[in-house]
C-alpha positions as CSV (number, residue, x, y, z in Angstrom):
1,X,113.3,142.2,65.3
2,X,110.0,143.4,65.7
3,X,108.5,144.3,62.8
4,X,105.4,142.9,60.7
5,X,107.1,140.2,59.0
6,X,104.8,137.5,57.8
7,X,107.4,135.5,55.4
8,X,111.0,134.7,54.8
9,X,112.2,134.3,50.9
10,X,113.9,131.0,49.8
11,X,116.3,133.3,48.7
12,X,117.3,133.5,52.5
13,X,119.3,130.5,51.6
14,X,121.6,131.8,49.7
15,X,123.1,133.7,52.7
16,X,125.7,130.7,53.5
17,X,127.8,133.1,55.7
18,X,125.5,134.4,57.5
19,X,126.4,133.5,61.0
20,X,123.2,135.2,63.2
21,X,119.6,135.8,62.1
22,X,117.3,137.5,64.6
23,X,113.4,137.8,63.7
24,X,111.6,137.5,67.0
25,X,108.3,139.3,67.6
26,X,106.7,139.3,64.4
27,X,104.2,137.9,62.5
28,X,106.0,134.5,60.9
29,X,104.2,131.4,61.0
30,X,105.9,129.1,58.7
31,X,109.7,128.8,57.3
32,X,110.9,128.3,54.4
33,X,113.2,124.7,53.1
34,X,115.9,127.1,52.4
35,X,116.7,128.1,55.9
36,X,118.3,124.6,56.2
37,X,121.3,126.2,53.5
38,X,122.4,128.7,56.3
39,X,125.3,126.0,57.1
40,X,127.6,128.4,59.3
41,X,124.3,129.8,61.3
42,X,125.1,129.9,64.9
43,X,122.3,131.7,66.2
44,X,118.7,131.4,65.4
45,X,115.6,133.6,67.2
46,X,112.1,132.7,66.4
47,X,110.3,134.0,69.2
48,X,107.2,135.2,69.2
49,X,106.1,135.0,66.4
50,X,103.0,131.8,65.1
51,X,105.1,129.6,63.8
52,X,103.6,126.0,64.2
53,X,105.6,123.9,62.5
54,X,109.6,123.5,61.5
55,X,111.1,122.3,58.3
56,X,112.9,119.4,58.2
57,X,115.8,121.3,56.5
58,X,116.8,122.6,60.2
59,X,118.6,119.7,60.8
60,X,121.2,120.8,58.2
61,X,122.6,124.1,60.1
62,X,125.2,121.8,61.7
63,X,126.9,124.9,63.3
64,X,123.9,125.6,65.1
65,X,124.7,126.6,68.7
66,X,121.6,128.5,70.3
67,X,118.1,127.9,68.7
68,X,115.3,130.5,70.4
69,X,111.7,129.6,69.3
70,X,109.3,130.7,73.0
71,X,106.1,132.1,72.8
72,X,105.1,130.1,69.3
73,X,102.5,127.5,68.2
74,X,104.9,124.6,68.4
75,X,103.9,121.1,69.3
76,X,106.7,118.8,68.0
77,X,110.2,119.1,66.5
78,X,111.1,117.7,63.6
79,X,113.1,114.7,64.1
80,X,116.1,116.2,61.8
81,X,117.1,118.6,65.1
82,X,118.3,115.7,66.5
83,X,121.0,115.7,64.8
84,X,122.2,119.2,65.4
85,X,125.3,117.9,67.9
86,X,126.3,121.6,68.0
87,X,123.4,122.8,69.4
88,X,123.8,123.9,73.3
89,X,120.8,126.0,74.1
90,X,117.2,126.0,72.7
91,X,114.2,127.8,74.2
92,X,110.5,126.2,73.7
93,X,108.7,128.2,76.8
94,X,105.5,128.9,76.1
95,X,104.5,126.8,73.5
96,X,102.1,123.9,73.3
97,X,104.6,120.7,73.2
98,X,103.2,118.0,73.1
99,X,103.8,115.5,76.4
100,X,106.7,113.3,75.4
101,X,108.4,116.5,74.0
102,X,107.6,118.5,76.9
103,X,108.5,116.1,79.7
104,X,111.6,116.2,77.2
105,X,112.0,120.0,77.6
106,X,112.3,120.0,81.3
107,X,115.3,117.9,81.9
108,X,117.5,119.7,79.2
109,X,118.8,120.5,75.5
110,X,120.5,117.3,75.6
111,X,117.5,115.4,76.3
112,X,115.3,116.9,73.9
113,X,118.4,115.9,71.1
114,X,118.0,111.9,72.3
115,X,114.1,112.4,72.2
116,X,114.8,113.4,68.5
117,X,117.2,110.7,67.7
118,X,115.0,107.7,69.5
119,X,112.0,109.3,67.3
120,X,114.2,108.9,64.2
121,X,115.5,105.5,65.1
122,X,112.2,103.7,66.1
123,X,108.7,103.2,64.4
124,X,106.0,105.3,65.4
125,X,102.3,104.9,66.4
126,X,99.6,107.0,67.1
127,X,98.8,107.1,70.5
128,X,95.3,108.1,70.9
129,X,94.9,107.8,74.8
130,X,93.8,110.6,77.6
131,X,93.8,110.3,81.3
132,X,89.8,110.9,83.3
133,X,90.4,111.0,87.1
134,X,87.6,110.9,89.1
135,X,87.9,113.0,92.5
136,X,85.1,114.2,95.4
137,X,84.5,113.1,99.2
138,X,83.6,109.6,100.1
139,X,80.6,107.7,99.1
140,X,79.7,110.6,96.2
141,X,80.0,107.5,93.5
142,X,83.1,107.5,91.6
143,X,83.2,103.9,91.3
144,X,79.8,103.9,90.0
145,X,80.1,106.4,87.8
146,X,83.0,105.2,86.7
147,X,81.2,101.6,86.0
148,X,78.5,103.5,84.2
149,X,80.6,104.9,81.7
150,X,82.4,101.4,81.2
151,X,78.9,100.0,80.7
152,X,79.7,97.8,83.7
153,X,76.6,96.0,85.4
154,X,75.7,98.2,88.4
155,X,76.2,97.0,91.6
156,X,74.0,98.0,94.6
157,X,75.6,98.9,98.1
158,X,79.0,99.0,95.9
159,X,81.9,98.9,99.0
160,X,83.9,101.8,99.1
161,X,87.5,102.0,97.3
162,X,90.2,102.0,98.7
163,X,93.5,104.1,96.8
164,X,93.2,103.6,93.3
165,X,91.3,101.9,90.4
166,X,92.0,101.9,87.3
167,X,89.5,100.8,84.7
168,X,89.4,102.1,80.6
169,X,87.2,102.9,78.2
170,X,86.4,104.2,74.8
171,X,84.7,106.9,73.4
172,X,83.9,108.6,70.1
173,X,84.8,112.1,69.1
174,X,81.3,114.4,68.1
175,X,82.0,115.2,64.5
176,X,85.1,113.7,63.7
177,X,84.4,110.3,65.0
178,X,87.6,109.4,66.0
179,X,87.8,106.8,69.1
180,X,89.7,108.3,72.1
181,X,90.7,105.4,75.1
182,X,90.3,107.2,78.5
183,X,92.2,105.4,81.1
184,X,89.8,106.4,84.3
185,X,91.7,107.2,87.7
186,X,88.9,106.5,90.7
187,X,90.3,107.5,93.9
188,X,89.4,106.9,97.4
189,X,88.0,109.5,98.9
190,X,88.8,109.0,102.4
191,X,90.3,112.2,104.2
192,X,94.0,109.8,104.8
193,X,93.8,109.5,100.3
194,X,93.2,113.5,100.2
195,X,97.2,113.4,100.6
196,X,98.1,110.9,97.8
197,X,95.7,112.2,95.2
198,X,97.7,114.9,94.0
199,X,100.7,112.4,93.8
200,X,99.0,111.2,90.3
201,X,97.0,114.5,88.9
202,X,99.1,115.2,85.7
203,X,98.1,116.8,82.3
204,X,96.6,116.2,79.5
205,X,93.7,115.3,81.7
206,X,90.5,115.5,81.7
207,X,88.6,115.6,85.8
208,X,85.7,114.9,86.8
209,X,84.7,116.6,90.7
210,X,81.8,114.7,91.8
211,X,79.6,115.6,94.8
212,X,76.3,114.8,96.3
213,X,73.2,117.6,95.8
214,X,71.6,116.0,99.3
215,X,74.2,117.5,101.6
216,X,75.4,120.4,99.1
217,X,78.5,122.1,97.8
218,X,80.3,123.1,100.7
219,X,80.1,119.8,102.5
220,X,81.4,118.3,99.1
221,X,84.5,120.7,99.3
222,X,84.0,121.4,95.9
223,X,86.2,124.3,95.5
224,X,89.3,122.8,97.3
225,X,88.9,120.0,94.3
226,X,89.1,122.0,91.8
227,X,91.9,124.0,93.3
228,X,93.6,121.1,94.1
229,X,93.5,119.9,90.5
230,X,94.1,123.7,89.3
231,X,97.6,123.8,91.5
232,X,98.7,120.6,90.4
233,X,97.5,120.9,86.5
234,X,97.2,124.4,85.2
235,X,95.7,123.5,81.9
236,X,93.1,120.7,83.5
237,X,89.7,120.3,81.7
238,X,87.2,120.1,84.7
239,X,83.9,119.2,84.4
240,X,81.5,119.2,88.0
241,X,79.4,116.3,88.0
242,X,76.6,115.9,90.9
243,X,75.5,112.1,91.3
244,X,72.5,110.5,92.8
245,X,70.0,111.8,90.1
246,X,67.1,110.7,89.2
247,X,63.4,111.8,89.4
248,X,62.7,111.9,93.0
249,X,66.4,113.1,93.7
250,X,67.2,116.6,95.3
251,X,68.3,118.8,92.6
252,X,71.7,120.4,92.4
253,X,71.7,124.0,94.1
254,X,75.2,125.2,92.7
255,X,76.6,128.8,91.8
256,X,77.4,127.4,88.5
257,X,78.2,131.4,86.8
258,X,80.4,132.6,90.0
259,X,82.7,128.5,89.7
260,X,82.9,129.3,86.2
261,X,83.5,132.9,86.4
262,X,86.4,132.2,89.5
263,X,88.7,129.6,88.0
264,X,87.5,130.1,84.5
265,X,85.3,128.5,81.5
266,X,88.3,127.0,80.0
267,X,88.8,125.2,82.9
268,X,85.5,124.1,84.4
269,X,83.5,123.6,81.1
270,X,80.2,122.1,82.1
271,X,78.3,121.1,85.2
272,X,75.9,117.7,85.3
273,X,73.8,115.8,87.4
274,X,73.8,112.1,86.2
275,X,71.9,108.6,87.6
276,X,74.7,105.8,87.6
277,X,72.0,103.3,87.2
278,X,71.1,102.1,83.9
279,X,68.0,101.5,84.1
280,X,67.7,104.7,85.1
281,X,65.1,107.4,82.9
282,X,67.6,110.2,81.2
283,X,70.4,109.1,83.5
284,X,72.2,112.0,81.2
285,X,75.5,109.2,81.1
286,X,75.6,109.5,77.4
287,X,75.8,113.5,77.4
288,X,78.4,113.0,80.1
289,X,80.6,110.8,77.9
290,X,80.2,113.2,74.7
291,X,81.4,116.1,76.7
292,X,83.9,114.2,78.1
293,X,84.9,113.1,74.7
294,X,85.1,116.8,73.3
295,X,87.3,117.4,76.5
296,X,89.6,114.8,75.4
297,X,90.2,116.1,72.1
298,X,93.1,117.6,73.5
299,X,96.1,118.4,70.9
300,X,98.2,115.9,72.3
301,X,96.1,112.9,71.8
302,X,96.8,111.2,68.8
303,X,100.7,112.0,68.9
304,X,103.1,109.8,67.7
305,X,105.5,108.1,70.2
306,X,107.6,104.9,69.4
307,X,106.5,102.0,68.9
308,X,108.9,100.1,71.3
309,X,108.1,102.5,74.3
310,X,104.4,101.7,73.7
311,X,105.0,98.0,74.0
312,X,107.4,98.4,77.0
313,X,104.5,100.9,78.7
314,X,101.8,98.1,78.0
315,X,104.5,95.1,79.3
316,X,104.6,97.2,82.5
317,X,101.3,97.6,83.0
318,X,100.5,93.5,82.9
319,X,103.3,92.7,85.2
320,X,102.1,91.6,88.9
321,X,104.8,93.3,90.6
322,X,104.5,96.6,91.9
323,X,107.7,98.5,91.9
324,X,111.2,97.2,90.3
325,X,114.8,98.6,91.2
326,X,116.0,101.3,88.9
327,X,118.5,98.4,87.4
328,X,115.8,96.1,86.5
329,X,114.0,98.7,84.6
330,X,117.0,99.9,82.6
331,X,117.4,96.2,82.4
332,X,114.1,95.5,80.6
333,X,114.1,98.7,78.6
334,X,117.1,96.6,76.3
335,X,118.6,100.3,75.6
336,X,121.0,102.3,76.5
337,X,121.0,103.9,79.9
338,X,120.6,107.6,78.3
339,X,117.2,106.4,76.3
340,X,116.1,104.2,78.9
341,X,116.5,107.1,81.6
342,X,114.3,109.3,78.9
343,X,111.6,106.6,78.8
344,X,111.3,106.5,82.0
345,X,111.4,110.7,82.7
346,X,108.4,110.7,80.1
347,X,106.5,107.6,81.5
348,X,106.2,109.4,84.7
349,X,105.2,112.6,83.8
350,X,102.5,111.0,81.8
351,X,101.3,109.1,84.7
352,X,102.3,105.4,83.5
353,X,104.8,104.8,86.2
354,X,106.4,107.0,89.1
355,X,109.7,107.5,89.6
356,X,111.8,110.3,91.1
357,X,115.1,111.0,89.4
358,X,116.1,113.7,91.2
359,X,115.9,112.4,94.7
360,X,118.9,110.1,96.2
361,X,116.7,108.1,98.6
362,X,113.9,107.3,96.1
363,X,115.4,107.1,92.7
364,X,116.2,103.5,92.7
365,X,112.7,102.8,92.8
366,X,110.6,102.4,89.3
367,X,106.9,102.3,90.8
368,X,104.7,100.6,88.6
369,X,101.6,100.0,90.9
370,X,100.1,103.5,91.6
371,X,97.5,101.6,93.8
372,X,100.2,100.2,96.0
373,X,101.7,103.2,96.5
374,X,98.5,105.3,97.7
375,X,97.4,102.4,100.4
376,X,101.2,102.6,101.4
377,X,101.0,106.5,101.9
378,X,97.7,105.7,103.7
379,X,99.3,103.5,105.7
380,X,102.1,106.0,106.9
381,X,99.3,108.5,106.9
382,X,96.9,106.9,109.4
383,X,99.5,106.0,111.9
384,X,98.8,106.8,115.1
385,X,101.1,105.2,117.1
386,X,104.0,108.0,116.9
387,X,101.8,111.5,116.6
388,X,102.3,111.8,113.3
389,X,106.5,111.3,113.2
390,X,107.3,108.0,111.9
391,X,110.9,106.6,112.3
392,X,112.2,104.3,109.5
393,X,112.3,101.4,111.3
394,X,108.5,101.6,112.5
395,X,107.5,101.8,108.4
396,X,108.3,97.7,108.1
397,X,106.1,97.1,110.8
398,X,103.1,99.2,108.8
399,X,104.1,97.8,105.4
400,X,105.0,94.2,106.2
401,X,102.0,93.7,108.5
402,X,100.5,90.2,107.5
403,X,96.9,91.9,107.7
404,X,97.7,94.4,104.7
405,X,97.8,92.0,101.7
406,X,97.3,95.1,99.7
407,X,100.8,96.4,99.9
408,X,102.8,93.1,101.4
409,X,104.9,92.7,97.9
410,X,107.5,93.3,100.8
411,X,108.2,96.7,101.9
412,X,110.7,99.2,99.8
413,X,114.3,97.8,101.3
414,X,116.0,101.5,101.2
415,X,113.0,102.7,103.2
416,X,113.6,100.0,106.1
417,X,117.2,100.3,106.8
C-alpha cells in the first residue's frame, strides 16, 4: 500500500496461495491476465489508484469475497465478475460508472452480480442517447426552442405547455461525427410545475435554463434554476440560453464570469442568446445545437445495454397507457422477478419510467407517462379547497374530474382508498 507502483508482473500469477493482496494508493492503471490465476484470493484492494479497465480473467478468483476498487477510472465491469458467487462486498465509490452500472451500484453487491450475468446472457447494442431538459419561468420559449432545434415549423402565439413534452432529435458530434439522439424534456413553467420538475432531473443530462433579456435575470430566477438542477444532478452540463433574439431585441445583460465563477465552468459551460424563428438572421440555433452536441459527448453515451431491455424501454414508450401495476410490468418484462426488478431500478434512474421501490404505498405502481404524472401533481398542487392538506378521499374527486382528460386514465386505486 502506498507506494509508486505503476505495474503488476504476470508472474503475480503464480502466487496460487496467496489468500490477500493489498495495493491501494498507487499509481496502477491496468492489471495484468494473470491476476485471474490467484484462485484462493479472498481479498482484493485496488483503490486509488487509475485503473480504467479490468481483465476478464477476474472472473476466475472464485474465492473472491471482498473486491475494493473506489477512487479509480472505472466505467464498466467486465461481464466475467458476474460469476464471482463468492463475492459479498465490492466498493466502486468514486468512480465514473457508467448509468446502468451505477443505478446497479446503489441497490447492492448482489445486484451489480445479476447486472453482470443479464449482460453476459443477452445481446448488446450501443445506446447512443442523452437526456436535454429545457427549464425557465413561463412564456421564456421552451417549446419553441425546443421546435427550433427539431426543425419543426414555428408556430406564432404558440399556447403555453402544460407538464411535460417530450419531443427527440439528432445531432452530430464536432470532430468525430458520431450522431447523438437527445430526447428533449420541455417543462411547464407555471409556479404549481416548479414542484414536479425536479421529480424528472436525472444525469447524464445535458440543461438548458432559458430566460427572457426584456425583464432580466432576477425576474427569470436564474440562479434558483441552476441550483435546482445542481441539487438534484451534481455532475449536470448547464448551458444559459436567453431567447427572444434578434436584431431589434434587448440584449442580454448577465454576470456571465461571477455564474460561471459561483457554480463552476464545468457546470455552466456557455451562455447564448438565440431567435427561435427560422427565418430569423443568425438565429445562432446551429451554434446552440453544436454545443449542445459537445455537451452530450458524455462517457456514458454510447454504452452498451441489452438488447432486450432496449426493445422493452421502446415498447413502453408506444403504449397509450400511463402507469401499469408492478405485476403487469414484471409480467411483460418475460424474466425472472430478480432481472425484471433490475430493469426496472435502472429504467427509472435513467428517466424512462418512474417507479419507487422503496416505498410501500407507491411501489406497485410502474409510471410510464411522466406527463400524466406532473398534471396530476399539479392538480394536488393547485387545490385550494383544503389549505393545502388534501385527504385521500378528496384526490378522486381532482383526478377523476370529467374536465381533466389529461389525467382521467382513472385515478391510481391505492391512492383512493
Amino acid at each position: 500500500m502506498e507506494n509508486q507502483i505503476s505495474s503488476l508482473p504476470e508472474g503475480l500469477g503464480k502466487l496460487t496461495s496467496l489468500q490477500r493482496l493489498y495495493l491501494s494508493r498507487n499509481q496502477i492503471s491496468s492489471l495484468p491476465e494473470g491476476l485471474g490465476k490467484l484462485t484462493s484470493l479472498q481479498e482484493l484492494d485496488l483503490m486509488e489508484n487509475q485503473i480504467s479497465s479490468l481483465p476478464e480473467g477476474l472472473g476466475k478468483l472464485t474465492s473472491l469475497q471482498r473486491l475494493y476498487l473506489s477512487r479509480n477510472q472505472i466505467s464498466s465491469l467486465p461481464e466475467g465478475l458476474g460469476k464471482l458467487t463468492s463475492l459479498q462486498e465490492l466498493s466502486l465509490d468514486k468512480n465514473p460508472l457508467n448509468p446502468e452500472l451505477a443505478a446497479a451500484y446503489e441497490q447492492g453487491t448482489a445486484v451489480v452480480l445479476e447486472y453482470l450475468r443479464s449482460q453476459a446472457r443477452s445481446q448488446q447494442v450501443e445506446l447512443n442517447e442523452a437526456k436535454l431538459i429545457l427549464v425557465g419561468e413561463g412564456e421564456v420559449g421552451k417549446t419553441s426552442l425546443l421546435g427550433a432545434l427539431c426543425g419543426d415549423e414555428w408556430v406564432e402565439n404558440r399556447p403555453t405547455t402544460h407538464g411535460i413534452e417530450i419531443k427527440s432529435f439528432t445531432v452530430k458530434v464536432p470532430d468525430s461525427g458520431k450522431e447523438i439522439k437527445l430526447n428533449g424534456w420541455d417543462f411547464g413553467g407555471q409556479p404549481v410545475y416548479r414542484p414536479t420538475h425536479q421529480l424528472f432531473f436525472s444525469a447524464p443530462a445535458v440543461y438548458l435554463v432559458l430566460w427572457k433579456p426584456r425583464e432580466g435575470p432576477q425576474q427569470n430566477f436564474i440562479e434558483y434554476w441552476i441550483n435546482l438542477i445542481k441539487h438534484r444532478a451534481p455532475k449536470a452540463k448547464i448551458l444559459v440560453v436567453a431567447t427572444h433574439g434578434g436584431p431589434n431585441a434587448r440584449q442580454p445583460d448577465i454576470d456571465s464570469d461571477d455564474i460561471t465563477t459561483r457554480f463552476g465552468g464545468d457546470t455552466v459551460l456557455r451562455f447564448f442568446h438565440v431567435d427561435s424563428k427560422p427565418d430569423a438572421t443568425d438565429n445562432h440555433i446551429d451554434e446552440l445545437k453544436e454545443a449542445i452536441a459537445r455537451a452530450a459527448s458524455l462517457p456514458e453515451v454510447g454504452r452498451k445495454v441489452p438488447a432486450k431491455w432496449q426493445q422493452l424501454r421502446e415498447k413502453l414508450q408506444t403504449t397509450a397507457k400511463a402507469y401499469l401495476s408492478y405485476d403487469q410490468a414484471i409480467e411483460l418484462c418475460a424474466e425472472q422477478e430478480s432481472e425484471a426488478n433490475l430493469f426496472l431500478g435502472i429504467s427509472h434512474t435513467l428517466g424512462h419510467l418512474i417507479h419507487y421501490h422503496n416505498d410501500n404505498l407507491l411501489k406497485n405502481i410502474v409510471i410510464l407517462k411522466p406527463d400524466w404524472l406532473a398534471k396530476a401533481i399539479s392538480f394536488v398542487l393547485d387545490d385550494k379547497e383544503n389549505g393545502g392538506l388534501v385527504k385521500f378521499s378528496r384526490l378522486k374527486q381532482l383526478w377523476n374530474d370529467p374536465q381533466r382528460n389529461a389525467i382521467r386514465q382513472s385515478c391510481i386505486p391505492s391512492f383512493g382508498s
